[in-house]
C-alpha positions in Angstrom: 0.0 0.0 0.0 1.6 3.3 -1.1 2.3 5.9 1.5 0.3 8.6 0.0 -2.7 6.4 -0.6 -2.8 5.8 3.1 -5.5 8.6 4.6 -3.8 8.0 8.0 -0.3 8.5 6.9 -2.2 11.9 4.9 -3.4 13.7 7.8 -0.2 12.5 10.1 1.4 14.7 7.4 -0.9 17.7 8.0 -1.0 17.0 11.7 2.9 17.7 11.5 2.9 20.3 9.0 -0.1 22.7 10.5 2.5 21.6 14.0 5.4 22.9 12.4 4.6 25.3 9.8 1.6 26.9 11.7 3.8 28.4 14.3 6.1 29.6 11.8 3.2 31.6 9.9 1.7 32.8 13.2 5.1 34.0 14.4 5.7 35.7 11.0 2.5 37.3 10.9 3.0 38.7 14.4 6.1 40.1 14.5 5.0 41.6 11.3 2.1 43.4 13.2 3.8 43.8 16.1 7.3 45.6 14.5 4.2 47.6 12.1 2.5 48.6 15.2 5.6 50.0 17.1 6.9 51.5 14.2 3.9 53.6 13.5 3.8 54.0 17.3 7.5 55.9 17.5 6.7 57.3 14.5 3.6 58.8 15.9 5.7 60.1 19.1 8.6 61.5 17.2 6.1 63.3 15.3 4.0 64.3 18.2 7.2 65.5 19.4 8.2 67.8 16.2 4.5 69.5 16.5 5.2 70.2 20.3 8.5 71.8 19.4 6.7 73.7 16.9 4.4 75.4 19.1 6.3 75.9 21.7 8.9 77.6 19.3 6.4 79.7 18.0 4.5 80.4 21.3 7.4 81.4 23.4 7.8 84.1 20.4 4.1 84.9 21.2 4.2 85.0 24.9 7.6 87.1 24.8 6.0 89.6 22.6 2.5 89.6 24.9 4.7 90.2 27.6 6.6 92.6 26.1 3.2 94.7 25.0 2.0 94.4 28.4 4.8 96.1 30.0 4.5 99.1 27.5 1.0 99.4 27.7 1.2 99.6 31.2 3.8 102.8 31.2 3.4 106.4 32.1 4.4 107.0 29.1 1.1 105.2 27.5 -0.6 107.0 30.0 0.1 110.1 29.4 -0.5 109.7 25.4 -4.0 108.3 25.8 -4.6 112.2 27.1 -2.6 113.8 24.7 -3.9 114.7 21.5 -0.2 114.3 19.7 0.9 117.0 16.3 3.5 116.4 14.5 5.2 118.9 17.2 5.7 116.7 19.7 8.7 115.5 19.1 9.3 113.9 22.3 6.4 112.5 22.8 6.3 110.7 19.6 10.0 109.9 19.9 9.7 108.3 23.2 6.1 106.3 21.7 8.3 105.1 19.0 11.2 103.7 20.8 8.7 101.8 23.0 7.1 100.1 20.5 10.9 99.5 18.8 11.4 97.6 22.1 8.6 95.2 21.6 10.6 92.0 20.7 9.5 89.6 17.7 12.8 87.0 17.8 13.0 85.7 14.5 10.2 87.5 13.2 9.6 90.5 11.2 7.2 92.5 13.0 5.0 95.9 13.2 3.9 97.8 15.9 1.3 100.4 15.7 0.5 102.5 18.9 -3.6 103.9 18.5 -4.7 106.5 20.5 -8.4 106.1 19.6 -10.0 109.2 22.0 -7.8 111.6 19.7 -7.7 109.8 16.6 -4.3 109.3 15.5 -1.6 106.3 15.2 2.0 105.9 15.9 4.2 103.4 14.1 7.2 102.2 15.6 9.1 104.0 12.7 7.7 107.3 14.0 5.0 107.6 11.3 2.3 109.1 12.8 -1.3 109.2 10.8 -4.2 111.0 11.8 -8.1 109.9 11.2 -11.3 111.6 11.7 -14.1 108.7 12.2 -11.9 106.3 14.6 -10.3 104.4 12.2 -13.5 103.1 10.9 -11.8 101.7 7.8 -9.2 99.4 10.2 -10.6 96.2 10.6 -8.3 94.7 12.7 -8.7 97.9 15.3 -12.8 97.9 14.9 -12.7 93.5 15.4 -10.7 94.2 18.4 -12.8 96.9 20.2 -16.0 95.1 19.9 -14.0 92.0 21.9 -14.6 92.8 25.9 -10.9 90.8 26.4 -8.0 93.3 27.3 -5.7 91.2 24.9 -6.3 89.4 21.6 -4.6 86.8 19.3 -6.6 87.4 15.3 -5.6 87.0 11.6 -6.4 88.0 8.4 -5.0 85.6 5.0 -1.9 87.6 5.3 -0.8 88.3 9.2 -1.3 87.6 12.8 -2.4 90.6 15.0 -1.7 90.6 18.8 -3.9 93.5 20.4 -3.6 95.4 23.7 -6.5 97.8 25.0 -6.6 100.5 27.6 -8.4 100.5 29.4 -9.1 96.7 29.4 -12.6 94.9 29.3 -14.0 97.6 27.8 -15.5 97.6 23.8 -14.8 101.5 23.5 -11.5 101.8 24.9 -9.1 105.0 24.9 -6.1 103.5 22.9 -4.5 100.0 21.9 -1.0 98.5 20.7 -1.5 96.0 17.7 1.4 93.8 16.8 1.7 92.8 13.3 3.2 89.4 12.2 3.1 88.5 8.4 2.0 84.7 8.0 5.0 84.1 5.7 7.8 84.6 8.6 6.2 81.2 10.0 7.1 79.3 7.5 10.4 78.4 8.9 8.4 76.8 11.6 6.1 75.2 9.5 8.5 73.5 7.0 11.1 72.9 9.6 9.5 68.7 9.4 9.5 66.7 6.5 7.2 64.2 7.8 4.0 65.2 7.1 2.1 68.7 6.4 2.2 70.8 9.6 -1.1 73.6 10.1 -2.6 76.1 13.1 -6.5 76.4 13.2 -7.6 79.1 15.5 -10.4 78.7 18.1 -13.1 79.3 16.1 -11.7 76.1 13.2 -10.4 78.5 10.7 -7.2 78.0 9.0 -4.2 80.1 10.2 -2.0 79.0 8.3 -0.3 75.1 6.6 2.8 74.3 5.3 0.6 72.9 2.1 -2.3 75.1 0.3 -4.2 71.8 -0.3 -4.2 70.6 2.7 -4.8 73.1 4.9 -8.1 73.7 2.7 -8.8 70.1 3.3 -8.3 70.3 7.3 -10.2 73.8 7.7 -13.3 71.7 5.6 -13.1 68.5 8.1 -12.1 70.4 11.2 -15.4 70.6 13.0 -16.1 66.6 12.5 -12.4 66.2 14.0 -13.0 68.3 16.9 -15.4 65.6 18.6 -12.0 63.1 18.8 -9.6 65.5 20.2 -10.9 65.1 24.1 -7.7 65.7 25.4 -4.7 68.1 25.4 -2.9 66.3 22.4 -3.2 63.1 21.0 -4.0 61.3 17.3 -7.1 60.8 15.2 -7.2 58.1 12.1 -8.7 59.1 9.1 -9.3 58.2 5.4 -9.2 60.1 2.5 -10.8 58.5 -0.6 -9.1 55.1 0.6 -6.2 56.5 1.7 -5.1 56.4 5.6 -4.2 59.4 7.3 -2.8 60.2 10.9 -3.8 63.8 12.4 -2.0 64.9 15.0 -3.3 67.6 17.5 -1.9 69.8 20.0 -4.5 72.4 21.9 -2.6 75.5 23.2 -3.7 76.5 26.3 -2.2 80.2 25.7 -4.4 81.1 23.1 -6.7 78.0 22.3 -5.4 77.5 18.8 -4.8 73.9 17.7 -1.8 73.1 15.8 -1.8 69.5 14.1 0.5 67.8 11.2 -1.0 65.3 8.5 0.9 62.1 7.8 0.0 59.6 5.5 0.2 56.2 6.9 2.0 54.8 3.7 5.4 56.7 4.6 5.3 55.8 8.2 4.9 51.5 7.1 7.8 52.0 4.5 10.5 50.8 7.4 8.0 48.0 8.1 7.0 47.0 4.8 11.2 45.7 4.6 11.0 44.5 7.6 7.7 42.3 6.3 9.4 41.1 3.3 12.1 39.9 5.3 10.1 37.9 7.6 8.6 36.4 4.5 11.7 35.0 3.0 12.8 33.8 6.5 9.4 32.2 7.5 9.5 30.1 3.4 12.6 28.9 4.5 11.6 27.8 8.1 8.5 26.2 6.2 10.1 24.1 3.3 12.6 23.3 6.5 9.5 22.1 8.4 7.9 20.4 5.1 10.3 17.7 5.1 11.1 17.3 8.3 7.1 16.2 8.8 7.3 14.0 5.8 10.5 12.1 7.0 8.8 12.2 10.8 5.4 11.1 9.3 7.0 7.9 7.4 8.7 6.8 11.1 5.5 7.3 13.4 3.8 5.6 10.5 5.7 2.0 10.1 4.2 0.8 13.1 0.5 1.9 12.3 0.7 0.2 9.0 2.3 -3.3 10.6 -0.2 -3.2 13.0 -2.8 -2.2 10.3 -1.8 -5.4 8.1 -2.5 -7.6 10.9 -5.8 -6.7 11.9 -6.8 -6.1 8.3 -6.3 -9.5 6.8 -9.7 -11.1 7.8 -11.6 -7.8 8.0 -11.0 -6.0 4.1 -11.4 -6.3 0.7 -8.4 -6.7 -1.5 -9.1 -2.9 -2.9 -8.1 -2.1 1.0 -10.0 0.8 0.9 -10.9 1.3 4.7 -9.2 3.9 7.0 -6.3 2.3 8.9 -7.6 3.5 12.2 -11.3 2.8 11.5 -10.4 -0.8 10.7 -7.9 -0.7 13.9 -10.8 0.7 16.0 -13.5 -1.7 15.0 -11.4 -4.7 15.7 -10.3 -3.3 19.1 -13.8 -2.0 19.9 -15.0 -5.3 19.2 -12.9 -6.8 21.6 -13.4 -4.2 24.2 -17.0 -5.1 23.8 -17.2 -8.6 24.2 -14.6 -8.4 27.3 -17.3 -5.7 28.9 -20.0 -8.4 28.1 -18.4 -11.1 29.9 -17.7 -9.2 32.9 -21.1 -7.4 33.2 -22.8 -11.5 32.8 -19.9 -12.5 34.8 -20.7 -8.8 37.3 -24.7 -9.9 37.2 -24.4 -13.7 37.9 -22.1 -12.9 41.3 -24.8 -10.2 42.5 -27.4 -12.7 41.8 -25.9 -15.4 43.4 -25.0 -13.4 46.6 -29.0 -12.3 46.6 -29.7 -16.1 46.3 -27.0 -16.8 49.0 -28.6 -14.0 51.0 -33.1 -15.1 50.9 -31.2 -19.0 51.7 -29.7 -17.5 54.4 -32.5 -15.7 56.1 -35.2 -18.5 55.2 -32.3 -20.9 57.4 -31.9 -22.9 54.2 -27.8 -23.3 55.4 -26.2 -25.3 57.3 -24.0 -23.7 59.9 -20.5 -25.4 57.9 -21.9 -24.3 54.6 -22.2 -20.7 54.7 -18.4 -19.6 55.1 -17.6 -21.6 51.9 -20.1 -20.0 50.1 -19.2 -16.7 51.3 -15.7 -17.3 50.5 -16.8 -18.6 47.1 -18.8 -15.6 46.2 -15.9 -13.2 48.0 -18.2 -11.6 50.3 -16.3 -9.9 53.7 -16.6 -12.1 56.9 -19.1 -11.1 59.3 -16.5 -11.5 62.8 -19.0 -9.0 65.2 -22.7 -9.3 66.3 -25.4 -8.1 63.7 -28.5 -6.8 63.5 -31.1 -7.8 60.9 -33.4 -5.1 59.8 -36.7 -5.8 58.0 -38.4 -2.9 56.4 -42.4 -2.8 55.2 -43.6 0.1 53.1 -46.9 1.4 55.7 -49.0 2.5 52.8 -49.2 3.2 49.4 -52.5 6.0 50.1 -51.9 9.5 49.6 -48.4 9.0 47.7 -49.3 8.6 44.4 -47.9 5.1 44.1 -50.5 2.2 43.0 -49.7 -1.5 43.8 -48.3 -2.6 40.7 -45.3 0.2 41.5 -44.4 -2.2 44.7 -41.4 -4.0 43.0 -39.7 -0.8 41.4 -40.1 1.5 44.8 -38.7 -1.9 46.8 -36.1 -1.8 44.0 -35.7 2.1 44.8 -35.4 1.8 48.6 -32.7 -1.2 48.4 -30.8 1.2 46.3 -30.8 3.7 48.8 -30.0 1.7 51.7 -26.7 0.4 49.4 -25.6 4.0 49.3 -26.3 4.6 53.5 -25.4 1.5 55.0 -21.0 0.9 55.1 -21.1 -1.9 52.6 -17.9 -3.5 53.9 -20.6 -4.7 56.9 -23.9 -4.8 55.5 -24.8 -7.8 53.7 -26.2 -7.0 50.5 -30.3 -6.3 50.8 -32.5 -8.8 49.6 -36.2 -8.6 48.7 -38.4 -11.2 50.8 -42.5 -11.3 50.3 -43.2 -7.8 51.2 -39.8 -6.8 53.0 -36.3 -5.7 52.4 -34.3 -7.4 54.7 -30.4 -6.4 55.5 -28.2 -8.0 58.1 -25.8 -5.0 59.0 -22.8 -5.9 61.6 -21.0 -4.0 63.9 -17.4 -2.1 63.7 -16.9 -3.8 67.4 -18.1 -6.2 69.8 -20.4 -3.2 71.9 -23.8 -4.2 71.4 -24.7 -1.0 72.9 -22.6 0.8 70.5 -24.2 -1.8 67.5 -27.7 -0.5 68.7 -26.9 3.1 68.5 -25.5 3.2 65.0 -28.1 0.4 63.9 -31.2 3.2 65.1 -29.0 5.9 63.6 -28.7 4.2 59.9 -32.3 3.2 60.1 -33.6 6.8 61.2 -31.1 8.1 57.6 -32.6 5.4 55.8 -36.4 6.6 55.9 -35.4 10.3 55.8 -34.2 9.7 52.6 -36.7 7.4 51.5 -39.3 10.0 52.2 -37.4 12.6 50.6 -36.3 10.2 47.5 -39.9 8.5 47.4 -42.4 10.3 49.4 -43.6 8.0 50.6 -43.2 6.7 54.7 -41.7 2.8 56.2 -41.6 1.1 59.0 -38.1 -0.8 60.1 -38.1 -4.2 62.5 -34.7 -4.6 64.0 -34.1 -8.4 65.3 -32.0 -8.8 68.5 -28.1 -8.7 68.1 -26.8 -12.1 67.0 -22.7 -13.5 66.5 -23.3 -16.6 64.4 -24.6 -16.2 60.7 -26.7 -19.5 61.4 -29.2 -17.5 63.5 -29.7 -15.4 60.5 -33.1 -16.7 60.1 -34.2 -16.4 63.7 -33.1 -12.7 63.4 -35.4 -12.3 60.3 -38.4 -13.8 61.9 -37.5 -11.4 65.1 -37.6 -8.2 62.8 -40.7 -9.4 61.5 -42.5 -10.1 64.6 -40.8 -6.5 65.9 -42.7 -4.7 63.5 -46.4 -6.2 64.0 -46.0 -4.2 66.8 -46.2 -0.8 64.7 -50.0 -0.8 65.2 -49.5 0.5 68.6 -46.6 3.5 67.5 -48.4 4.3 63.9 -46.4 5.2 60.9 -42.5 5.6 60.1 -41.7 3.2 63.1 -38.3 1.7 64.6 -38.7 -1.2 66.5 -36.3 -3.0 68.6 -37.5 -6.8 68.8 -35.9 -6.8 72.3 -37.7 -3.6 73.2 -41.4 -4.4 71.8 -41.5 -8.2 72.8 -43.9 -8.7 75.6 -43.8 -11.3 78.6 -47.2 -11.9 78.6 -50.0 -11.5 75.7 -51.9 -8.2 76.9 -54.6 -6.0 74.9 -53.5 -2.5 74.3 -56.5 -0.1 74.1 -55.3 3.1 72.8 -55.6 5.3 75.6 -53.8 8.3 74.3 -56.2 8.7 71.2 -59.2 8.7 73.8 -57.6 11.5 75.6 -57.3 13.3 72.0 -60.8 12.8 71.3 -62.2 13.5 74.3 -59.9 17.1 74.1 -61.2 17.5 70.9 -65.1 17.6 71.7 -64.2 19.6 74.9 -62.4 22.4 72.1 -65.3 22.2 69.8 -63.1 20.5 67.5 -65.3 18.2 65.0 -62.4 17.6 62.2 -60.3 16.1 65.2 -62.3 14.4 66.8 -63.4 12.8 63.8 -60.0 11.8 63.4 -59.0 10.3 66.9 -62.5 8.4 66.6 -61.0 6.7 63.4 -57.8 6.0 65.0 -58.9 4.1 67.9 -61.6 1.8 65.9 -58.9 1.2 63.3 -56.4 0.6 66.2 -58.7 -1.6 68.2 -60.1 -3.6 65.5 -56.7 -4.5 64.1 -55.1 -5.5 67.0 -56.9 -8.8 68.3 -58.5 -11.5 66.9 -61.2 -12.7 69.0 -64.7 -10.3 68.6 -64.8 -10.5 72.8 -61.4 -8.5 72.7 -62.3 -5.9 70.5 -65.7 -5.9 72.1 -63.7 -4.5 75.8 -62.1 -2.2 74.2 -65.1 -0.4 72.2 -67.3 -0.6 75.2 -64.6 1.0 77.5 -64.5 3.7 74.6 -68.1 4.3 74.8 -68.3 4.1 78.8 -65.4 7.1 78.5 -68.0 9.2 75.9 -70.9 8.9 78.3 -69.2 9.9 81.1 -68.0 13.4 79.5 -71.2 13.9 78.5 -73.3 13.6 82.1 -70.1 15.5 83.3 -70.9 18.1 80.9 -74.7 18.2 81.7 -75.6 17.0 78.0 -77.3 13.6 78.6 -80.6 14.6 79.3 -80.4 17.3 76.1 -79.2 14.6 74.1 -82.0 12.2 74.3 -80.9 9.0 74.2 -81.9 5.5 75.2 -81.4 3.3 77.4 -77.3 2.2 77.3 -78.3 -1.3 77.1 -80.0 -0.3 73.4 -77.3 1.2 72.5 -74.6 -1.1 72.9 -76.9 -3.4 71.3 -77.1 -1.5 68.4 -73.4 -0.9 68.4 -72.2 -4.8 68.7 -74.3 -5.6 65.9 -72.4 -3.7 63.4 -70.7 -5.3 60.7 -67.5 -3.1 60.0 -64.9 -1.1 61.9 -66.3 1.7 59.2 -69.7 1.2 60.8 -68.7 1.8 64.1 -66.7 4.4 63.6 -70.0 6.3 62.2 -72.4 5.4 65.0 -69.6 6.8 67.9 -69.2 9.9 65.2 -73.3 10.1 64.7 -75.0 8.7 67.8 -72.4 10.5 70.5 -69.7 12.6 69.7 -71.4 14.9 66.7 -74.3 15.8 69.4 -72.2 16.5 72.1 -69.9 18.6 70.2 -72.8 20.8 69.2 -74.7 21.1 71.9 -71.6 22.4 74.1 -71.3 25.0 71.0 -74.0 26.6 72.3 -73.0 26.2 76.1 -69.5 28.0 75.0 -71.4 31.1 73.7 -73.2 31.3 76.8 -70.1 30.8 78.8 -67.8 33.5 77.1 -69.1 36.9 79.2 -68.2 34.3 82.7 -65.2 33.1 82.1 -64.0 36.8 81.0 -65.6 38.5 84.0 -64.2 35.8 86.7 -60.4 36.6 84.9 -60.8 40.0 85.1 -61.9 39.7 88.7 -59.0 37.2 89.3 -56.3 40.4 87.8 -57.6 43.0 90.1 -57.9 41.4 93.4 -54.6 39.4 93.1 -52.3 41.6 91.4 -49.5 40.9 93.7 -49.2 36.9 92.9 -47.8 35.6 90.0 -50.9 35.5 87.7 -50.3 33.4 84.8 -53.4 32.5 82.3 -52.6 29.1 83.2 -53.3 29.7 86.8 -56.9 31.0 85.7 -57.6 28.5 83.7 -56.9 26.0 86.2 -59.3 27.8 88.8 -61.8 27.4 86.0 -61.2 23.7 85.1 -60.9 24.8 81.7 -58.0 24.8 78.9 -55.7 27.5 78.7 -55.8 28.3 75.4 -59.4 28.4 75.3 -59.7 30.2 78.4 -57.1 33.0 76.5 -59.5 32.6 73.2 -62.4 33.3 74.7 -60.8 36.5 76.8 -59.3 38.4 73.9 -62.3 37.5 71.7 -64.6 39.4 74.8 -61.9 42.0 76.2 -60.4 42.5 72.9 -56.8 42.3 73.7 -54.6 39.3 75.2 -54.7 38.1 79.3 -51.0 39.0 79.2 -51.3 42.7 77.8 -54.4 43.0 80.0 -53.0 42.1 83.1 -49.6 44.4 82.1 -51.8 47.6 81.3 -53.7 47.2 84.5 -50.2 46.8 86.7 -49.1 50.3 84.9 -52.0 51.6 85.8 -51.6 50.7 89.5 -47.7 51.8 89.3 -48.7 55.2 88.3 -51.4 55.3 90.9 -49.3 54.0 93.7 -46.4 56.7 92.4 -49.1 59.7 92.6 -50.8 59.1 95.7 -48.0 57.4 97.9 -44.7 57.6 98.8 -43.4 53.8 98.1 -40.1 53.2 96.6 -40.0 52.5 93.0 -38.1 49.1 94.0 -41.0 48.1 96.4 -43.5 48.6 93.5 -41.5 46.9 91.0 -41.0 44.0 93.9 -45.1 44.2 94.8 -46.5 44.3 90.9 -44.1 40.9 90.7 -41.8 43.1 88.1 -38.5 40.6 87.9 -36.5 43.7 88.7 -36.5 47.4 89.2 -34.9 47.7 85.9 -37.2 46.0 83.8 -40.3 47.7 86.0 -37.8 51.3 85.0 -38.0 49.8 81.2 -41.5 49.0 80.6 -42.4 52.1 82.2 -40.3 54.2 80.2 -41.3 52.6 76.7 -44.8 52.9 77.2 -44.8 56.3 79.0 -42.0 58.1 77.5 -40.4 58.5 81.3 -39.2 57.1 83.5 -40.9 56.6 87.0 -39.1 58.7 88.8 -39.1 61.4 86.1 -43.0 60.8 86.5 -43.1 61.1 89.9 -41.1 64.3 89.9 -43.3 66.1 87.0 -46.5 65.5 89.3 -44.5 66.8 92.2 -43.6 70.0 89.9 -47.5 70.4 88.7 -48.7 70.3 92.6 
């Protein structure tokens, strides 16, 4: 098979190439963009640099004539000639005027200064020419554009020079005389021209053209200027731009001495000239680099390769066609995954036979289907840990299946569900794996020591987990049977039958129950009549409470019927219920209201009942629904009493420690009724009753006697002055001593 006709041997080729050539073009590239970018950046500076130089060359020309200007303007001299009304005459005057403005210093530049004396009417030149005019140089529009500005000094232009203007008096648009300094445009143009690097210009503050080192474009920048002013937000910087295709760099500097901006065009073309060699350079180097890496990848692809293609031949001879035509590492793969697949197969039947064997070894075990010699050799066949400390076996029951959504058919997947979840709780290196047996799931859990008291601890603990997270997982509630602790694996079955027995018992403890079998077994057979659901329902009717009731009532008959066998038993236990129901209601007063007959017919009618559902209706219908209603109506009447006799209780025994269960107790009645029943009649609670009526004694006793504010706090059973101090404070706004005084200070 030739090497190129081999798609493995293709793409090991590209693998190595795009390896070796790829950093090669990426490094090119880069340092191509990279040298580009830095070169434009210095570029930029030096530039930047030059248009700094240039203003501040031609600024420090500006500010040394504006300084210069001031100084004279300031003078006697100029004082005295804005009142003098200057003829040809006065030579002195005009002599002394003259050298002045000679002394106004321009370096480099030619310059005129012109001294106007605009109350009289006449100019002075700083060559002594002195003109005269009539209407206030009306025809001077340099003079008349300065006088209407309300600045004492001004930078403006004209196409040909550059005025600098000084008033006096300053701030003022009709001022008595100015000096105006006149500098031709054409003497900058050895600051303008000084760079060769692009095409220097100044734009004043209104965006009109000053002056440029090119005609072209400085018409071109005084055009664009206003859309460039929204990108120069700082002091000096760069803006790109593009003229019909062609890149541009404008660089800006603001003045701060006169707010002109002074900026220099480049074209982006010269500045990548040094960077275009330096492109064409990488190029040649990164070819070489690449026919370099070219055939090093083909001589590394043929050595990686050999061992492919030997491997390839061998796997290939009962798998392809003689047109060979398959992918080396497809036919490669297939062959190995077909191995990998029918390895995985055997150890997953291999995997599923030992788990089913070790639940078969595990229902033998617990139905005693072992002999005591027998079950360490299977357990060593199987390779099961040894069980060397005492166990307990646990034997959970679902309780129901109503109210979770679950119907019967779902048993097997939620028993399949729960012995997942015990798996995951239970240490496996000591659990014995759990099996499903009838309607349990029964696990045989050791301990990590001989304690037994330690085993029982850590066996409730696991349990109590276990239907946490079965309720959580599976909403739905179990019960758990937990045998007595056992050493040999040959009372396994006893253990199981213990667990069983342990949770018949969960009649007596309802729902989500765990039951020890060596706490629940009794020493003699006894009846258990639910007495704690009879003190439930009997509460209930006394609170009115029908719902309740209705449900205790169920409990018990459900409770009493499934608990014994024999009729006579259950019998006992309903008439002791219905003995309990008439005597509440003769205590109560109700048996004569209630008509009924004789107790003999109505145990007759009860015993003759078919069903516990039956029953459970005639105790609801017959007895406990009348009584309920009837003390309704005894309630209503009782209200207005049981508030009054409270009320009475607060006031005459305000120094004991009153509680609402105190009152209720001298009543014979529930507390919480008893507090019901008072806020529903007095509108507020006993305990904010009884507080409001001690303030009110406080504040009596502090008015009319002389008692210490400790012996009232210690009388009105306050648990200290300070909290008496506090309570009296937050709901009077004072204290009581500050109340006492302010009644002393009204008297």
């Amino acid at each position: 098979m030739g090497l190129f006709r081999s798609t493995y041997f293709i793409r090991l080729l590209a693998f190595s190439l795009i390896l070796g050539v790829g950093p090669v073009l990426f490094l090119g590239i880069a340092s191509y963009a990279v040298s580009s970018q830095a070169i434009q950046s210095q570029v930029n500076t030096a530039n930047l640099q030059v248009l700094r130089q240039m203003q501040n060359s031609i600024e420090q020309i500006f500010e040394l004539t504006d300084s210069t200007a001031i100084q004279f303007i300031d003078s006697s001299l100029v004082t005295d000639a804005l009142q003098t009304n200057v003829t040809p005459n006065d030579f002195r005057m005009t002599s002394e005027l003259s050298s002045g403005l000679t002394h106004i210093q321009a370096t480099d530049l030619f310059r005129e200064v012109s001294f106007y004396n605009l109350k009289y009417g006449w100019q002075l030149a700083d060559s002594g020419r002195l003109t005269r005019s009539s209407n206030g140089f009306a025809e001077d529009e340099v003079v008349q554009t300065i006088k209407q500005s309300l600045a004492g000094s001004a930078w403006t232009h004209d196409s040909a020079n550059i005025y600098l203007a000084k008033k006096r008096p300053i701030n003022t648009p009709e001022p008595a005389g100015m000096i105006v300094v006149k500098i031709p445009l054409s003497q900058l143009s050895a600051f303008i021209s000084k760079s060769h690097t692009g095409v220097h210009a100044i734009m004043d503050q209104s965006g009109k053209l000053i002056t440029s080192g090119d005609p072209e474009t400085g018409a071109w920048l005084e055009s664009t200027f206003p859309s460039l002013v929204s990108g120069m937000n700082q002091g000096e910087g760069l803006i790109p731009y593009s003229i019909d295709g062609k890149k541009m760099t404008i660089l800006y500097s603001k003045s701060d001495y006169n707010r002109w901006t002074y900026l220099t065009v480049i074209s982006v073309s010269e500045i990548t000239k040094q960077s275009r060699a330096i492109g064409w350079l990488t190029f040649w180097i990164g070819l070489a680099l690449v026919l370099a890496a070219f055939a090093f990848s083909v001589f590394g692809s043929r050595k990686m390769y050999s061992p492919i293609r030997a491997l390839y031949s061998t796997v290939s001879e009962s798998l392809l066609p003689e047109n060979g035509k398959m992918n080396e590492l497809s036919v490669i793969g297939d062959r190995v995954q077909t191995m990998i697949v029918t390895q995985r197969q055997m150890e997953l039947d291999l995997k599923k036979s030992h788990f089913q064997l070790r639940d078969l070894f595990a229902i033998k075990l617990f139905q005693g289907e072992y002999k005591a010699k027998d079950i360490e050799d299977r357990m060593e066949y199987l390779r099961m840990e040894r069980i060397i400390h005492p166990y307990h076996v646990l034997v959970l029951q679902i309780d129901t299946l109503e109210g979770t959504g679950y119907e019967h058919h779902d048993f097997e997947l939620l028993m399949y569900g729960v012995g997942n979840i015990t798996f995951e709780l239970f240490p496996p290196e000591r659990t014995l794996i759990p099996v499903l047996l009838g309607s349990s799931q029964v696990t045989l859990i050791s301990g990590a020591s001989s304690d037994l008291e330690e085993l029982k601890r850590e066996v409730y603990e696991l349990s109590a987990k276990l239907q946490e997270a079965i309720e959580h997982f599976l909403r739905m509630k179990v019960s758990i049977g937990v045998s007595s602790p056992y050493s040999e694996l040959k009372d396994a079955s006893k253990a199981y039958k213990e667990g069983l027995e342990a949770l018949e018992y969960r009649i007596q403890l309802g729902g989500k129950a765990i039951l020890f079998f060596e706490d629940v077994k009794p020493d003699r057979v006894r009846l258990e009549y639910p007495k704690q659901a009879e003190t439930e329902l009997l509460e209930a009717i006394r609170k009115l409470n029908a719902e309740e009731a209705r449900h205790q009532l169920r409990l018990i008959v459900q409770q009493v019927i499934s608990e014994v066998v024999m009729p006579e038993a259950y019998r006992l236990s309903l008439l002791r219920l219905f003995l309990e129901l008439m005597d509440m209601i003769r205590e109560n007063g109700l048996y004569e209201q209630m008509n009924l007959p004789d107790q003999q017919v109505l145990l007759s009618q009860l015993f003759s009942l078919p069903s516990a559902a039956d029953m459970d209706n005639w105790f609801y219908g017959v007895l406990v629904e009348p009584a309920i209603g009837l003390l309704q109506e005894h309630m209503r009447d009782q209200y207005s009493t049981i508030s009054g006799k409270v009320v009475h209780m607060i006031e005459t025994e305000l120094e004991n420690d009153l509680t609402l269960e105190m009152c209720a107790d001298r009543l014979g009645l529930n507390a919480d009724y008893v507090g019901r029943v008072f806020r529903k009649e007095m509108g507020i609670t006993f305990t904010e009753y009884l507080l409001g009526f001690r303030l009110q004694v406080a504040k009596k006793w502090l008015t009319e006697t002389d008692m210490k504010i400790a012996e009232i706090a210690e009388r009105l059973r306050y648990n200290s002055s300070a909290s008496f101090i506090r309570y009296f404070r937050k709901m009077e706004g004072v204290t009581p001593g500050q109340f006492r005084q302010q009644l002393g200070k009204e008297e």
